[in-house]
N, C-alpha and C positions, 0 to 999 in steps of 0.2 A: 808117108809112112817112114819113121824113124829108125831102118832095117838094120842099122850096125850097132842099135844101140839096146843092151840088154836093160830093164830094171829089176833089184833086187830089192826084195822089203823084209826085214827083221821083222819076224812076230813072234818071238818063242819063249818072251816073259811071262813071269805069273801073274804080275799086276799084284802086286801082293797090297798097295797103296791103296785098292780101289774096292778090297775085299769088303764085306761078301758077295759083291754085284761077279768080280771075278773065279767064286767059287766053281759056278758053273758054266763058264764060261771067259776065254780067252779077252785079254780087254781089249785087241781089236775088232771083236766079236763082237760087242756090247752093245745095242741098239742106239744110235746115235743119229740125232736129227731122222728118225724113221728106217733107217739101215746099218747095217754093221759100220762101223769107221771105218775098216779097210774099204770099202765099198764107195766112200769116197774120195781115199787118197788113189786108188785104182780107174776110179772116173779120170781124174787128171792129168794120170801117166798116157792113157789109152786119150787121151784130147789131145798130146802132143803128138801121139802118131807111133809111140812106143805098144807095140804087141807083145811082146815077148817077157814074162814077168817068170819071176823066179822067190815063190814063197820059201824064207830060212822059218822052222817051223818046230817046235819042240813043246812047251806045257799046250795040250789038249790038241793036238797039231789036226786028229781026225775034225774039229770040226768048220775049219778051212776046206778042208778038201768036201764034207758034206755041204758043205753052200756053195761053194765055188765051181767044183770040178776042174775041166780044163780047163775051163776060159771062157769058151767058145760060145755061153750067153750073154758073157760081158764084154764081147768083140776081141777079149785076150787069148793069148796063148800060155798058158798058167803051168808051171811044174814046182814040186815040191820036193824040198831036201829037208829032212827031220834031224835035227841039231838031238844026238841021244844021251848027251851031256855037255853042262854050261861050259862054253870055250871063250866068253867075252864076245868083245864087240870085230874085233877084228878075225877071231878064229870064225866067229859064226859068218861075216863075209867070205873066207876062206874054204869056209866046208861047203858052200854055192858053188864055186867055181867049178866042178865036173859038168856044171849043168847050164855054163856060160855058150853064148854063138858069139856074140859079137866082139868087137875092138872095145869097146866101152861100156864101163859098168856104170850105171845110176844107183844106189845105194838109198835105200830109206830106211829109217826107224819109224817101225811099223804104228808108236804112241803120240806121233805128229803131228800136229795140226797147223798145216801153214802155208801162205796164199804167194810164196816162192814162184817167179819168172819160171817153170822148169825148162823153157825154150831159151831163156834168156841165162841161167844156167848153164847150158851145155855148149850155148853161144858163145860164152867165158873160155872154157873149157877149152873149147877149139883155137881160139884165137890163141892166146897162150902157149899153145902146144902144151899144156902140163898134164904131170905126171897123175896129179889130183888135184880136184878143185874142192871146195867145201860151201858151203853157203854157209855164211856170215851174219847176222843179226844186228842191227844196233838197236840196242834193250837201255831202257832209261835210266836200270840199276845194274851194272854186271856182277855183285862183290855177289850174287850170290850162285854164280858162274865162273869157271873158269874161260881167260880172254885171249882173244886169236887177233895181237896187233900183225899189221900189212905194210909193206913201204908204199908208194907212190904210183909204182905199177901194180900193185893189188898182190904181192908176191910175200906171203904168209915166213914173216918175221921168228915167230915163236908159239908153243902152247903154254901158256902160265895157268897154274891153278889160284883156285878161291883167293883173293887179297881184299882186303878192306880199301885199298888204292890203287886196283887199277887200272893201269894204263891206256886201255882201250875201253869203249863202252861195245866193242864187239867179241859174241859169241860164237861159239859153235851150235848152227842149228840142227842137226846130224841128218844130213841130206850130205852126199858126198857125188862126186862124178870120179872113174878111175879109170887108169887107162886098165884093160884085162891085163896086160901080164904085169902089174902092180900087184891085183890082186891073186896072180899065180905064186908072187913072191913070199909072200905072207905064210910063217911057218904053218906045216898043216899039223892037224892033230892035238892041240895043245891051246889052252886059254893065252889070248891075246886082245888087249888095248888098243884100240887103235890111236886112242887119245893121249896114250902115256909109252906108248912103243912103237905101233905101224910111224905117225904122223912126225915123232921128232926124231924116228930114225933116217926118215926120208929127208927130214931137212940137214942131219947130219951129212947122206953121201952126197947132199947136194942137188937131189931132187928137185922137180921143179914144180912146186906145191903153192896155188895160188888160193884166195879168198874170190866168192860171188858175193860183194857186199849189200845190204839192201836194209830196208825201215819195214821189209812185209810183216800183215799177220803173223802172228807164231806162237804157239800154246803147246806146252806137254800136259798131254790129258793124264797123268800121273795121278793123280788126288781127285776124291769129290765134284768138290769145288772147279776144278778145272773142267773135268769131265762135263758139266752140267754148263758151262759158262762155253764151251765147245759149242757144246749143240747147240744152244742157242744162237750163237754166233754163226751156227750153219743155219740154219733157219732163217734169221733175220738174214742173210747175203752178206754177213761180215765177212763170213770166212768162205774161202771160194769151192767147190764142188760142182759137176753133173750129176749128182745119182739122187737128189733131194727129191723124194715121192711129192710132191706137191710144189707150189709157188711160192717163194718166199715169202716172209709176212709175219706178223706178229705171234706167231704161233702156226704147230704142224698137226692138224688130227686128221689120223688114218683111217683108212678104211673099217667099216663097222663098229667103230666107238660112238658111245651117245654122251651127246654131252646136253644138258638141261639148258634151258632155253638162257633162266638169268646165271650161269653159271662164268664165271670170268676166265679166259684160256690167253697168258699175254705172257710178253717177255719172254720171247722164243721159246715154250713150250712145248713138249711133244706130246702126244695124246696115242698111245700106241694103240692099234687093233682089240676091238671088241672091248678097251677099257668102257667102263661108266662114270662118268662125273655128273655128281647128284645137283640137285635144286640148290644155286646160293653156294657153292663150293668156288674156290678161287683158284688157282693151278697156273703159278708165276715162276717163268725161269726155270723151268722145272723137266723132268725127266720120266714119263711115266710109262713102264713097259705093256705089255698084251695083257690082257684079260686082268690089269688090275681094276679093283674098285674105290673110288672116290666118293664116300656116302655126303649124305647133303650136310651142308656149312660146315666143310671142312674146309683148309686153308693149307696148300701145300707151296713151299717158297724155297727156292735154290736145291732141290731135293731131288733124288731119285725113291724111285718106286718100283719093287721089283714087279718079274713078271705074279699075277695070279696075288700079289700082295690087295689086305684090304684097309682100308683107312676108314676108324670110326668115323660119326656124323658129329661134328665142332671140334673135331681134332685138327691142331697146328702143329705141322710139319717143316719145322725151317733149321736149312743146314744138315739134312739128315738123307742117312743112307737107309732104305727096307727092304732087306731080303725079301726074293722068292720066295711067293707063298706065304708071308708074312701079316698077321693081323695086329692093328693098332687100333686101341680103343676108346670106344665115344669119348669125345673130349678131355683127349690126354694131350701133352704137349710135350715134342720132341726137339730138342734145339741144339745149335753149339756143336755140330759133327758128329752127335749119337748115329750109331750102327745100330741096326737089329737082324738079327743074322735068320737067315733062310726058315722059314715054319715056324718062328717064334710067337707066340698070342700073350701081350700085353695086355694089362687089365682097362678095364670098364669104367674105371674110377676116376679119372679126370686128374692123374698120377702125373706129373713134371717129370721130364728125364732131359736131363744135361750132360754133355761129356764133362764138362769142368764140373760136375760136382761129383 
């Protein structure tokens, strides 16, 4: 058991990137590989031996605490602080601290997805003596990141933003270790950066603020696309988790979903409860909540599907987002990032819809 070490997780964005899947719902909330995503960045914290978690919690915060509660079915000890106005990255660290025990903060943004040492983390952390550690990325593109170069003993150089050149191919992946009274230091009350105030003030007094560098996993489920390319990547065991309702594998279908015998379910696919996937329907890479329906020879690809949504019978669904409750009709074709927002019924008529048009 990891007993001096708190974790905190930021969840108190709108997700506004990911709407209208986020209308009703927080996007660490969002049914992901079969469970909420926090559910399995929580698996991991709780594998290293960390109990003691501390939700920063603000758009829809009640429905964290209706799933979660304490803790205490998911071996956690779980408390909630409700951020009641946007304070940034470092204020909302900041406004946790009443609710800290330990010497050491663990720090997570709550839209993460990334298969990070967290043992080998706070290994750094220690060794070091520093003040803060950050986990590091090396991403094949950073220009479109701002870069966190390191000297030689891994000892965090500078914060640069966005450049078309540079210098390091390392990021910030927003996973942090601090020591507590770091994050006692941190003004209270007031919107703060950690990225453009806490982090290069600390390098200003001289601080001793190191990088955990590494090539892991690493995804911002921010967008669609990500979001769907997430799951899957939990499903298949790309991406690491404990809380995956089933066995890894080419696909996840949950409890009471039917799916028809030549029905094709691949490409890390989710298949959420009491869904139906009709006769000759294909469902690749794809996202599909409770109780929606997949009528026969539909063809649904890189997509989510909300909950209670229905998808005519020869409709193509690729690249698209469908609201809750949502009806698409017999052989219409959805492509190119089209949203259809919560309750919406599309016509019958075999009708194109494109974002780019």
């Amino acid at each position: 058991m990891t007993t001096d070490v708190d974790a905190v997780v930021l969840v108190g964005g709108q997700g506004t990137r990911l709407r209208p899947l986020t209308l009703s719902a927080p996007k660490p909330m969002l049914p992901t590989a079969g469970v909420p995503f926090l559910e399995h960045l929580l698996s991991r914290i709780r594998a290293i031996g960390i109990e003691h978690v501390v939700l920063g919690t603000s758009y829809k915060a009640e429905t964290f605490t209706e799933y979660f509660g304490d803790g205490s079915s998911f071996g956690l000890d779980i408390e909630y602080l409700v951020e009641k106005e946007p304070l940034g990255t470092g204020g909302a660290i900041r406004n946790v601290a009443p609710a800290l025990r330990g010497a050491t903060v663990m720090v997570f943004n709550g839209d993460i997805l990334s298969g990070v040492d967290l043992s080998g983390l706070l290994d750094t952390h220690a060794t070091n003596n520093a003040d803060v550690t950050l986990h590091l990325v090396k991403v094949p593109d950073p220009r479109a990141f701002g870069s966190v170069p390191t000297d030689a003993s891994g000892r965090v150089q500078a914060f640069l933003e966005k450049t078309d050149n540079p210098p390091t191919d390392q990021i910030n992946a927003g996973c942090y270790v601090f020591k507590r009274e770091v994050v006692e230091s941190i003004p209270a009350g007031r919107v703060v950066s950690v990225e453009r105030e806490t982090f290069p003030g600390l390098l200003d007094s001289g601080a001793r603020v190191f990088g955990h560098v590494d090539t892991s996993y690493w995804l911002d489920l921010g967008t669609p696309a990500a979001f769907v390319k997430g799951s899957a990547d939990l499903v298949a065991g790309i991406a690491p988790t404990a809380a995956l309702p089933g066995p890894t594998g080419a696909s996840l279908v949950l409890d009471d979903a039917t799916v028809a015998g030549d029905a094709r379910v691949m490409g890390g696919a989710t298949i959420g409860r009491q869904v139906q996937v009709g006769s000759g329907a294909t469902v690749d890479a794809s996202v599909i909540f409770d109780d929606a329906v997949i009528a026969p020879g539909a063809q649904i690809t890189r997509s989510v599907i909300g909950k209670g949504a229905r998808i005519g019978a020869g409709a193509i669904v690729t690249d698209a987002v469908i609201g809750d409750g949502a009806v698409v009709g017999d052989r219409c074709e959805l492509i190119n990032g089209v949203r259809v927002w919560p309750g919406v019924q599309l016509p019958e008529a075999g009708v194109r819809f494109s974002a780019d048009s």
